[in-house]
N, CA, C and O atoms as a GROMACS GRO file, in nm:
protein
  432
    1UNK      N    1  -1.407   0.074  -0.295
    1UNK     CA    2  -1.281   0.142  -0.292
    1UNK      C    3  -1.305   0.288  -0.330
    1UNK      O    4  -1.390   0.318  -0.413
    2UNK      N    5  -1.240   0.363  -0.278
    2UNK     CA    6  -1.229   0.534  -0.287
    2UNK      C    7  -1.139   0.595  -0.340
    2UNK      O    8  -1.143   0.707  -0.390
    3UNK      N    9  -1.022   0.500  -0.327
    3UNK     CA   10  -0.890   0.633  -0.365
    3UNK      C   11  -0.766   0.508  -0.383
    3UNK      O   12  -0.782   0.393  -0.342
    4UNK      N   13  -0.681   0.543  -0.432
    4UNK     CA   14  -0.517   0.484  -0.427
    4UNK      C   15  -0.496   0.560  -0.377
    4UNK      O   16  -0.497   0.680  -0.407
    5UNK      N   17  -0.457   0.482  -0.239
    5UNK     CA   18  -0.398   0.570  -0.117
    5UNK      C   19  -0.239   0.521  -0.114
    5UNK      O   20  -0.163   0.598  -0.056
    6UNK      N   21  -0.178   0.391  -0.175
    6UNK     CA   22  -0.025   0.424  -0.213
    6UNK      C   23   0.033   0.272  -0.270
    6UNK      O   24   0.036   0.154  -0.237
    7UNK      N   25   0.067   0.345  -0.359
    7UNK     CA   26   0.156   0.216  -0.466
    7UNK      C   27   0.311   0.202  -0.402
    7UNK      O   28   0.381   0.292  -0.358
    8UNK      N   29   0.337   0.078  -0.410
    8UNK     CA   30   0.455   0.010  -0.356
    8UNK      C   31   0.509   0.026  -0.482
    8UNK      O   32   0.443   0.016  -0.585
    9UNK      N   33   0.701   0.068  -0.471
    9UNK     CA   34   0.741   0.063  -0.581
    9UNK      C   35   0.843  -0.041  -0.496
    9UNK      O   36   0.914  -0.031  -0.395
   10UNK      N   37   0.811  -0.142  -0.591
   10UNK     CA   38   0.992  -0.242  -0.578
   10UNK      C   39   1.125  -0.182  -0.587
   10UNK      O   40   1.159  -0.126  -0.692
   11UNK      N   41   1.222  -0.191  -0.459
   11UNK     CA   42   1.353  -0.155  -0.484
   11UNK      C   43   1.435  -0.226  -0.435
   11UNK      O   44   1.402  -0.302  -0.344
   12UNK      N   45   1.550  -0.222  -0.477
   12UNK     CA   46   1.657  -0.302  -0.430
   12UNK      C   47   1.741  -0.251  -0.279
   12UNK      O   48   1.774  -0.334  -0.193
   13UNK      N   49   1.761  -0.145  -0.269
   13UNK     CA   50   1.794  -0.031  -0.179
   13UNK      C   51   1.708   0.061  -0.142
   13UNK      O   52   1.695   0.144  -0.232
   14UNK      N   53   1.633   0.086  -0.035
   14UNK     CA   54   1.548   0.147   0.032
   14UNK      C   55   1.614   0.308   0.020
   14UNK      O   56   1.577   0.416  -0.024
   15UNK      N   57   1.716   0.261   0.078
   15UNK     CA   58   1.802   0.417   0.128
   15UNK      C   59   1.830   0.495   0.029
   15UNK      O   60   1.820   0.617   0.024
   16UNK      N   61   1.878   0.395  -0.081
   16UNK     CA   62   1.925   0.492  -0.206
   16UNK      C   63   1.816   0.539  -0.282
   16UNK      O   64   1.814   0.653  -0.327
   17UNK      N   65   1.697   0.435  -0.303
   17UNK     CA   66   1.600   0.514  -0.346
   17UNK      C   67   1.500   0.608  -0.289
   17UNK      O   68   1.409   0.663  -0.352
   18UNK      N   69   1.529   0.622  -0.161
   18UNK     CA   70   1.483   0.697  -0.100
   18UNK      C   71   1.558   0.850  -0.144
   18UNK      O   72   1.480   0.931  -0.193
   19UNK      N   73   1.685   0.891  -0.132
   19UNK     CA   74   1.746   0.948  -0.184
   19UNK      C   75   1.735   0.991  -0.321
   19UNK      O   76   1.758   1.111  -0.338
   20UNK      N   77   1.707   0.924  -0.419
   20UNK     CA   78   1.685   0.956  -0.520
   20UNK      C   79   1.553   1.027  -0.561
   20UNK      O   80   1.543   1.132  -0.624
   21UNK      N   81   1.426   0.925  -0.498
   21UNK     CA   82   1.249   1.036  -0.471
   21UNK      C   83   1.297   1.162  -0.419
   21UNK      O   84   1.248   1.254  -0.486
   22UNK      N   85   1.375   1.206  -0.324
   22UNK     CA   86   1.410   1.300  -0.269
   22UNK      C   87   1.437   1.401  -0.375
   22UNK      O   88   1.373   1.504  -0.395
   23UNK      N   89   1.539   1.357  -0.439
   23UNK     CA   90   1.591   1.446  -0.588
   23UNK      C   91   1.426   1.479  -0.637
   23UNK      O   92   1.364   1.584  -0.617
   24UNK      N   93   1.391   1.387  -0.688
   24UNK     CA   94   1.259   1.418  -0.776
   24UNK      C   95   1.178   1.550  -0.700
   24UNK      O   96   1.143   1.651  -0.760
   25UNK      N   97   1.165   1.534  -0.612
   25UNK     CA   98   1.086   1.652  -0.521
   25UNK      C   99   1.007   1.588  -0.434
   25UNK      O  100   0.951   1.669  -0.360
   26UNK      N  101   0.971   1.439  -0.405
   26UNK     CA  102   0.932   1.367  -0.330
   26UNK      C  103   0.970   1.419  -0.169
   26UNK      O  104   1.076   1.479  -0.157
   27UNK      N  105   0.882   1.397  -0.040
   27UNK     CA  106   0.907   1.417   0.075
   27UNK      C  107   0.898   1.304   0.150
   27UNK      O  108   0.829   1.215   0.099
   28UNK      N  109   0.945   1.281   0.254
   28UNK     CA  110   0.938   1.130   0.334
   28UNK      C  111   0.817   1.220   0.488
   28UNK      O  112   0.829   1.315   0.566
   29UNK      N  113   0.694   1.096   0.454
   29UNK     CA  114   0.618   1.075   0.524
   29UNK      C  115   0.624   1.001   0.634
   29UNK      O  116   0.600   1.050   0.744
   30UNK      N  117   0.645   0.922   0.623
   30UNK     CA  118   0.734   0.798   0.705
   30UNK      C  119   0.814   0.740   0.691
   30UNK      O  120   0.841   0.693   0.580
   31UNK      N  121   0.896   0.716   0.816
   31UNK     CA  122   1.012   0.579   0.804
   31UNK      C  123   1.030   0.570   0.904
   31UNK      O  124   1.090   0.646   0.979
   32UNK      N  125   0.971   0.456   0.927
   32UNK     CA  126   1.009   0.369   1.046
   32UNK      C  127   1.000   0.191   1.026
   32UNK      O  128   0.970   0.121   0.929
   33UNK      N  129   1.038   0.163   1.155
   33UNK     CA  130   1.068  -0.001   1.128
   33UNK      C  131   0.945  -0.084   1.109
   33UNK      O  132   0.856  -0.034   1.178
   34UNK      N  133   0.899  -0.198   1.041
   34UNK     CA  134   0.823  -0.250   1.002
   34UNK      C  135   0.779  -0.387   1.028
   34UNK      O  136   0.871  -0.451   0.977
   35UNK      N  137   0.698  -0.470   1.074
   35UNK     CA  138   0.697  -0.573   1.112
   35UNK      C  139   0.777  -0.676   1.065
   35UNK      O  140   0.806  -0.768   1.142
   36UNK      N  141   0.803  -0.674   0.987
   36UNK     CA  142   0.884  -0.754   0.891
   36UNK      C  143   1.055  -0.756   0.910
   36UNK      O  144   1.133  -0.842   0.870
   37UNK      N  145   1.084  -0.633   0.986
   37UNK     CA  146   1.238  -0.592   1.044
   37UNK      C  147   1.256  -0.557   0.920
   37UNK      O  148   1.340  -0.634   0.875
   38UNK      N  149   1.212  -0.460   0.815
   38UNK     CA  150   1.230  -0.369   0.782
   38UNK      C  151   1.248  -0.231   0.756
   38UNK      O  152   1.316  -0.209   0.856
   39UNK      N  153   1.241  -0.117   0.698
   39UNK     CA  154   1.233   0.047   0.698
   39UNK      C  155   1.086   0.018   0.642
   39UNK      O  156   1.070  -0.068   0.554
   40UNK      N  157   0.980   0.090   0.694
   40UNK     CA  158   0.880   0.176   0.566
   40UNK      C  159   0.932   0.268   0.529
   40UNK      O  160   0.984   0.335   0.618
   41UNK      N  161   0.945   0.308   0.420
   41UNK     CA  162   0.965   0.436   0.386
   41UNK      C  163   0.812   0.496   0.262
   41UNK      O  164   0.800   0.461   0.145
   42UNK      N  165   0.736   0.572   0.325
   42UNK     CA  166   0.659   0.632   0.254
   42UNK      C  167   0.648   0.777   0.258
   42UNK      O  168   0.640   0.855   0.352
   43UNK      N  169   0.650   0.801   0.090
   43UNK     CA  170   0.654   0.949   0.025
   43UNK      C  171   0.585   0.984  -0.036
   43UNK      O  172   0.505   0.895  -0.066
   44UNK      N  173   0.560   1.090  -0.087
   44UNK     CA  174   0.473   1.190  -0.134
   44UNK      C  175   0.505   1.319  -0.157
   44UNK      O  176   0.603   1.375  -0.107
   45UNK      N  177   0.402   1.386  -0.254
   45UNK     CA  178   0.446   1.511  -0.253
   45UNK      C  179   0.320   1.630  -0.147
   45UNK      O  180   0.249   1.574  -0.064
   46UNK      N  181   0.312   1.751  -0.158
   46UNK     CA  182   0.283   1.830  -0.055
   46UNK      C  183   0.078   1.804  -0.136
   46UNK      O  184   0.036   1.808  -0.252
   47UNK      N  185   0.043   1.791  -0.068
   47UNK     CA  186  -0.126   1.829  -0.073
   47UNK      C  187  -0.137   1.722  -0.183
   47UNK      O  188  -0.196   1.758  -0.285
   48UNK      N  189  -0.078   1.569  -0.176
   48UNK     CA  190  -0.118   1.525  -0.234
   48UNK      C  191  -0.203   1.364  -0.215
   48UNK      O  192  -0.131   1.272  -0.254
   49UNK      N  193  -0.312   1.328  -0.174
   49UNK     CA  194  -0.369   1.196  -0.098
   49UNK      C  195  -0.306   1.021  -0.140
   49UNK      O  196  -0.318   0.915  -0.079
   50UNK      N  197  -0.223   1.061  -0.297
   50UNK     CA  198  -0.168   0.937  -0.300
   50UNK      C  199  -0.054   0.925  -0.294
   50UNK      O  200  -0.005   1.013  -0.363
   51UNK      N  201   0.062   0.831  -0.225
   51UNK     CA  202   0.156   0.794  -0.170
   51UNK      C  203   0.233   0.705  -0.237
   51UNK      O  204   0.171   0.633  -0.315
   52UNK      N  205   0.379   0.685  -0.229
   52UNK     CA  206   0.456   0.571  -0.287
   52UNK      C  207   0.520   0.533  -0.157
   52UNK      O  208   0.519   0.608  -0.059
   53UNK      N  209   0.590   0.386  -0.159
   53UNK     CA  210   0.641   0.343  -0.062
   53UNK      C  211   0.761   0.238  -0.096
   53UNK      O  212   0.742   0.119  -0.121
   54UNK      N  213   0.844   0.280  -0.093
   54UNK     CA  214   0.963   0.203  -0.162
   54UNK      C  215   0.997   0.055  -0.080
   54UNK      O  216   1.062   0.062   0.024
   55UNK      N  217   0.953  -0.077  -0.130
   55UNK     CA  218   0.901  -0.148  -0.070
   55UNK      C  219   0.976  -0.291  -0.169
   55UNK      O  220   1.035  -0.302  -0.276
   56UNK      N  221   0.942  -0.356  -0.090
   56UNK     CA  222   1.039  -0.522  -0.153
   56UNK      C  223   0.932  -0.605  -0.246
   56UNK      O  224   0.920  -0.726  -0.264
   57UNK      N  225   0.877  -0.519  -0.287
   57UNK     CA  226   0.728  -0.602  -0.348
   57UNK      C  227   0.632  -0.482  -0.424
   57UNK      O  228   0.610  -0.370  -0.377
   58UNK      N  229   0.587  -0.529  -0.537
   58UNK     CA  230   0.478  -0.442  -0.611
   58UNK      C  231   0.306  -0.450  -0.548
   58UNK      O  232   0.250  -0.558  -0.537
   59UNK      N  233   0.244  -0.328  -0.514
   59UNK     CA  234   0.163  -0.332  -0.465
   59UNK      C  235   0.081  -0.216  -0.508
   59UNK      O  236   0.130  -0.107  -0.537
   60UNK      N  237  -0.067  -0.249  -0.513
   60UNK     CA  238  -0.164  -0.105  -0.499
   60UNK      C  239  -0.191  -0.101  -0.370
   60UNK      O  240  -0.167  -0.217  -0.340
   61UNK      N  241  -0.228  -0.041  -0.259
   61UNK     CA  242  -0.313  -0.006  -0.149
   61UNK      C  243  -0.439   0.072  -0.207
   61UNK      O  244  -0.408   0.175  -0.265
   62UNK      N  245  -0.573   0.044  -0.203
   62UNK     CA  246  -0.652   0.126  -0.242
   62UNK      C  247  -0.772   0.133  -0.057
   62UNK      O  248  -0.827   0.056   0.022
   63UNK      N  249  -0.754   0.263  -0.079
   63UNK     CA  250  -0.847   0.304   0.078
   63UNK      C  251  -1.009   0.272   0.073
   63UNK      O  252  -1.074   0.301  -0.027
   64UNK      N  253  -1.084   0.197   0.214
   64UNK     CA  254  -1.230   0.181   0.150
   64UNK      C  255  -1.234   0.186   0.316
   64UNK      O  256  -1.156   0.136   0.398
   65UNK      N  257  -1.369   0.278   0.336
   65UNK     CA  258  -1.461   0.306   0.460
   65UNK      C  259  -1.485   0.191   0.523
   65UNK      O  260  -1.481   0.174   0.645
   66UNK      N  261  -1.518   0.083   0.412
   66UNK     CA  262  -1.577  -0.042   0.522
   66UNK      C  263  -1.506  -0.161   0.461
   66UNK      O  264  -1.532  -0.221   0.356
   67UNK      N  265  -1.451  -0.173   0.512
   67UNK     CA  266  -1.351  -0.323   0.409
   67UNK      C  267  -1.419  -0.437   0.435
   67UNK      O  268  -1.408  -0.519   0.343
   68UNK      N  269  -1.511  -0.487   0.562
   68UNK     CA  270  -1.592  -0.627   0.527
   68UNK      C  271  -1.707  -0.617   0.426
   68UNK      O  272  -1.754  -0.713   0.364
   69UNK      N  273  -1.746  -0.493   0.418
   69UNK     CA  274  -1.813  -0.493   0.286
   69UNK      C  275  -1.774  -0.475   0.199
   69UNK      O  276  -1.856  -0.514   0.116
   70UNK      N  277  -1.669  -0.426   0.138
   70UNK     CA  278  -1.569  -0.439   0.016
   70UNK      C  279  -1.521  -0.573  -0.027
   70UNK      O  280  -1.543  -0.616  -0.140
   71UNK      N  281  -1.459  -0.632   0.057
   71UNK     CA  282  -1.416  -0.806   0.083
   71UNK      C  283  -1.564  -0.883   0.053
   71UNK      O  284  -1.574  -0.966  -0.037
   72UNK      N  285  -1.685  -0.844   0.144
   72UNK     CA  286  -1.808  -0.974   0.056
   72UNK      C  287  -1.825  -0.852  -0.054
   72UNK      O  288  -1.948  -0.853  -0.044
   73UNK      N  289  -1.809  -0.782  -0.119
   73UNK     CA  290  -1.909  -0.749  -0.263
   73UNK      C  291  -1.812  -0.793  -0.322
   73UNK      O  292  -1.853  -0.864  -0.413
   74UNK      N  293  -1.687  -0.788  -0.320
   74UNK     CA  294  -1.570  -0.824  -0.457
   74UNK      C  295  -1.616  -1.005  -0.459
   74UNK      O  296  -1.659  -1.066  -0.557
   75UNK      N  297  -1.597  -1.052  -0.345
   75UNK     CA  298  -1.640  -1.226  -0.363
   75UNK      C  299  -1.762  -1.268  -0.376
   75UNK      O  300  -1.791  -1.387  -0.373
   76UNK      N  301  -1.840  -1.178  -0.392
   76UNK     CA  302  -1.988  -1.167  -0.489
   76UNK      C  303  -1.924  -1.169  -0.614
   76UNK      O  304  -1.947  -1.276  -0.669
   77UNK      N  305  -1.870  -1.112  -0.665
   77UNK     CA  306  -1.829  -1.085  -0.807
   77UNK      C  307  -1.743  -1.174  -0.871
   77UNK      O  308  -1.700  -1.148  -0.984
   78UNK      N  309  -1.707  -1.301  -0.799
   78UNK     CA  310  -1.583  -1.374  -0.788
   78UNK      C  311  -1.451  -1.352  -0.764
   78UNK      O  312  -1.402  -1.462  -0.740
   79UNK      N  313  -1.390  -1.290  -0.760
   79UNK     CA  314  -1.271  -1.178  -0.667
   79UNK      C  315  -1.246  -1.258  -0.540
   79UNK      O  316  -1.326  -1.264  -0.446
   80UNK      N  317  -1.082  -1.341  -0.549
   80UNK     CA  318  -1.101  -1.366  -0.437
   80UNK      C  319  -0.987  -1.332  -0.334
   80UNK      O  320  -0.864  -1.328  -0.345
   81UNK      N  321  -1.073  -1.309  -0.233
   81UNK     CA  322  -0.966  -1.178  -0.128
   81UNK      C  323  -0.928  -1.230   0.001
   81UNK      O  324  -1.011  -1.281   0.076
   82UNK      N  325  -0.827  -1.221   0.025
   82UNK     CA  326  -0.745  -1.278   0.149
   82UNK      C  327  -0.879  -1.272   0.313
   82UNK      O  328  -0.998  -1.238   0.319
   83UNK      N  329  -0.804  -1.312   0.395
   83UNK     CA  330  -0.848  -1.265   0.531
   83UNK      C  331  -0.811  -1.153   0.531
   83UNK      O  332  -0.710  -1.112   0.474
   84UNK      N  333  -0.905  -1.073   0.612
   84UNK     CA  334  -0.865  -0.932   0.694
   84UNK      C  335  -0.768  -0.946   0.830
   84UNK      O  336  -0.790  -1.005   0.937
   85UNK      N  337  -0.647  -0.866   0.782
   85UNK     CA  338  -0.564  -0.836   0.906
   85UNK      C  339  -0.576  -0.713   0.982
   85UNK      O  340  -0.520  -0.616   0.931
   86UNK      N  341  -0.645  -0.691   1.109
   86UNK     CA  342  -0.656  -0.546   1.194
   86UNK      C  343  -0.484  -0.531   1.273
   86UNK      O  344  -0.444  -0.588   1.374
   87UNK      N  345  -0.429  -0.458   1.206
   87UNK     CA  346  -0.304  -0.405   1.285
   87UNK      C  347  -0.341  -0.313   1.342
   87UNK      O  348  -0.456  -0.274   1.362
   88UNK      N  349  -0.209  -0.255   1.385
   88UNK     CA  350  -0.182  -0.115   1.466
   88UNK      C  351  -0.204  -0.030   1.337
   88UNK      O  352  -0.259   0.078   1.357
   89UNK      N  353  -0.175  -0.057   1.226
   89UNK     CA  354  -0.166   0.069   1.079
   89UNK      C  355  -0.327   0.066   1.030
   89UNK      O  356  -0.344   0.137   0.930
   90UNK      N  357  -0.448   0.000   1.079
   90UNK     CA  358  -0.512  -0.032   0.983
   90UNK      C  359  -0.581  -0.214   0.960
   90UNK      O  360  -0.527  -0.318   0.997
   91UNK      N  361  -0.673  -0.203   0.911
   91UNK     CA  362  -0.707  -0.328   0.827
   91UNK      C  363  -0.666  -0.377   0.695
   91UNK      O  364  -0.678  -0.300   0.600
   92UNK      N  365  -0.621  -0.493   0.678
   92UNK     CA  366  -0.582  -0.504   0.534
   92UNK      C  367  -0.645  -0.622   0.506
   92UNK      O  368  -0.638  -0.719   0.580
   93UNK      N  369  -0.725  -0.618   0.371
   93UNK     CA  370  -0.724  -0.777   0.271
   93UNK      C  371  -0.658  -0.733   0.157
   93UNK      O  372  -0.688  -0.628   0.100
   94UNK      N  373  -0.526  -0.846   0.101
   94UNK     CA  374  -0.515  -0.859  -0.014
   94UNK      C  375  -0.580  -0.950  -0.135
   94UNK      O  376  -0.665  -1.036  -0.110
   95UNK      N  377  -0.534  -0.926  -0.264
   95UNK     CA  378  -0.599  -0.975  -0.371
   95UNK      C  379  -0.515  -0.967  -0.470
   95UNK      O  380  -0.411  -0.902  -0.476
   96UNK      N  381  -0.558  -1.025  -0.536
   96UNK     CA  382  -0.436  -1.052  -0.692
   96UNK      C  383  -0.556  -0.985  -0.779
   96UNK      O  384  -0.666  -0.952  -0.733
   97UNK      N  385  -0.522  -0.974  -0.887
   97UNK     CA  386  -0.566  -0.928  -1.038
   97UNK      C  387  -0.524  -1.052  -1.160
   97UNK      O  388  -0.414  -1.103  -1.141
   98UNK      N  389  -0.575  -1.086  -1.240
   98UNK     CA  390  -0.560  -1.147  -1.310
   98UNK      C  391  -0.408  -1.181  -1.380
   98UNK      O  392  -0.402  -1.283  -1.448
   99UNK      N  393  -0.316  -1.118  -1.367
   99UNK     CA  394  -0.209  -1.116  -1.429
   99UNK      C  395  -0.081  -1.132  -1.240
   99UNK      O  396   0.041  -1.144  -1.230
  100UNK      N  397  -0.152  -1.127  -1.169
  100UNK     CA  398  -0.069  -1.160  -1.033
  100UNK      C  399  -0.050  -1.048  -0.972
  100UNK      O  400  -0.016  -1.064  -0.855
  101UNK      N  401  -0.060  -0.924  -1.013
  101UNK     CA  402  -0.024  -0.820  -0.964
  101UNK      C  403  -0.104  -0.770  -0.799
  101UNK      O  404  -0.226  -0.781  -0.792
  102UNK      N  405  -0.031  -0.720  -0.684
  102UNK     CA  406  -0.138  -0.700  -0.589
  102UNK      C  407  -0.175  -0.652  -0.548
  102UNK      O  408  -0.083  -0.581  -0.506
  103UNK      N  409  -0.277  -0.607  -0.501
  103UNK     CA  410  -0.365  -0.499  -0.491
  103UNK      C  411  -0.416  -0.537  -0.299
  103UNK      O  412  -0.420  -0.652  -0.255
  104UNK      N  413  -0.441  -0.444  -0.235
  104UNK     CA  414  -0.430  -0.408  -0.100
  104UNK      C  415  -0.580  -0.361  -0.053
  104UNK      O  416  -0.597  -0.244  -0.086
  105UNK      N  417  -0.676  -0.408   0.005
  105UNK     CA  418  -0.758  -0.306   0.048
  105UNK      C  419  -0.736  -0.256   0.191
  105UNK      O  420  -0.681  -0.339   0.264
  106UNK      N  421  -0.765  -0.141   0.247
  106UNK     CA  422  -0.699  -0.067   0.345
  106UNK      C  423  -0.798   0.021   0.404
  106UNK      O  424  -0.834   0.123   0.346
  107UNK      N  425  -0.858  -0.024   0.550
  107UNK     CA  426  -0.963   0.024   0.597
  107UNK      C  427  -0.864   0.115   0.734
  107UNK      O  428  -0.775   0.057   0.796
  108UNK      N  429  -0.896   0.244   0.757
  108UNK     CA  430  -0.782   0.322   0.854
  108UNK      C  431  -0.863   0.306   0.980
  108UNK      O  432  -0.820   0.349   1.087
   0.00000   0.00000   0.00000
């Protein structure tokens, strides 16, 4: 892994909290519809590589060059990590952390 490329913040209302990052000084990167028949909505501020995404679920995304080698070294280590999904956005395996929390790996 290289970077937190964007933490999911749980919300109840997309729109309103979208509105509200806005206040903060936050900018909308994206929003569009989501496989799920949802909004993405992902923000950020100007020149900055990590992202929030106001989202129905707590999440890290962390970015890695080669995710089948990220996926076998973590399950070398005992770490155990979902299948890889190749979308249109990307590759993803998820993973939990000891306490349930989830964490994303994200090959572009």
């Amino acid at each position: 892994m290289k970077s937190v490329e964007i933490i999911m913040v749980p919300v109840k209302d997309r729109q309103k909290a979208k509105e509200f990052y806005l206040k903060l000084g936050f900018h909308v990167l994206v929003e569009a519809p989501d496989p799920h028949g949802e909004t993405w909505i992902q923000m950020g501020f100007p020149n900055s590589d990590t992202t929030i995404s106001l989202a129905g679920f707590q999440a890290i995304i962390c970015e890695t060059d080669n995710i089948e080698k990220e996926a076998k070294e973590l399950k070398t280590k005992g770490i155990e990590v979902g299948k890889i999904d190749d979308t249109p956005y990307g590759k993803f395996a998820w993973l939990k952390d000891l306490d349930g929390n989830s964490l994303c790996l994200r090959q572009r």
